[in-house]
C-alpha positions, 0 to 999 in steps of 0.5 A, a space after each residue: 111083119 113090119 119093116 123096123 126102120 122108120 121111114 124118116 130114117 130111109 132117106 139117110 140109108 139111101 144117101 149112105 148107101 149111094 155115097 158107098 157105092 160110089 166111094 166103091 167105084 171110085 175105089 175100083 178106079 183109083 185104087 184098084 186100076 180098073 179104067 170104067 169104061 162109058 156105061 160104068 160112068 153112065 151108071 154112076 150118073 143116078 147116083 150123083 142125082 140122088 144123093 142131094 135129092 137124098 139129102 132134101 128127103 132127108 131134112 124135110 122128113 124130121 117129123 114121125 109122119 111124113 108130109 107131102 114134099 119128102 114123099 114126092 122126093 122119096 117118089 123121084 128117088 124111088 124113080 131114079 134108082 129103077 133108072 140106075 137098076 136099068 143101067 146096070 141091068 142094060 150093062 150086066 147083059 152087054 158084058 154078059 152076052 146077052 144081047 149087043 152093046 152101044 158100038 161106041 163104047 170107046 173113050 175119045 182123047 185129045 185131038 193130036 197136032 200130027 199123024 205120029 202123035 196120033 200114031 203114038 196115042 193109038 200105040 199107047 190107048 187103053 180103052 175098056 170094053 164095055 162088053 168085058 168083065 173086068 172084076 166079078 164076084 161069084 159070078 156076079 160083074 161090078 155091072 152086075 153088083 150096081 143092078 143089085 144095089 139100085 134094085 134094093 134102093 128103088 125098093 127101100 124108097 117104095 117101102 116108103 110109099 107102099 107105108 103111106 098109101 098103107 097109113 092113109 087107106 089108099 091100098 086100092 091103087 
């Protein structure tokens, strides 16, 4: 069974699908109210690599057989995207208890003037946990869901790799 998405179209998947997942984040943020808390920008911080490595991949892999630079770029992309299944795997256990999280995962504000503006920033903090589940579809956390998304994208960029050692003859690596 063949994959029907040739590979010079893999790297404009994943820059779409790293620009919706942020688009959701910031749409979580923003729209919804859910403050990240530090691992949730962390997260977010593959992503931000990715995409103009996404887009490089993109420009150089015009042609139907792919030469050696966008490989190497779909091999850097492939690598960030099991960092960001790592981040979020890291904080899906964290909010799901699995194991015990940074102890400063807390947002730090603006030094205050005096004690009752300090007094008054404390009153008026808000700060997430990253060990909280602030949202989660069927059981599955926005942590959980970026685990998911990055997983799927590291594989896609593999798919690409495991097609070229395939066409070339290297199976026995």
């Amino acid at each position: 069974m063949t994959f029907p998405i040739a590979n010079r179209h893999i790297p404009w998947i994943l820059l779409g699908i790293s620009m919706l997942t942020i688009a959701g984040a910031l749409f979580f943020e923003y729209v919804v109210g859910l403050a990240p808390c530090a691992l949730c920008l962390d997260q977010r911080i593959p992503y931000y690599i990715a995409m103009p490595i996404a887009v490089a991949a993109g420009l150089f892999s015009r042609e139907a057989n792919l030469g050696l630079t966008p490989l190497v770029l779909i091999a850097v992309l492939a690598l960030i995207y099991a960092v960001g299944a790592g981040y979020g795997g890291y904080h899906a256990g964290v909010e799901y208890k699995w194991w015990l999280g940074p102890q400063g995962c807390t947002g730090v504000g603006a030094m205050p003037n005096s004690i009752e503006e300090f007094q008054a920033q404390l009153q008026n903090i808000n700060v997430p946990k990253c060990d909280e589940i602030p949202w989660s579809l069927f059981g599955i956390s926005l942590a959980g869901f970026n685990f998911l998304i990055s997983l799927g994208l590291c594989a896609l960029a593999s798919l690409v790799l495991v097609r070229h050692w395939r066409a070339t003859g290297v199976e026995d690596v």
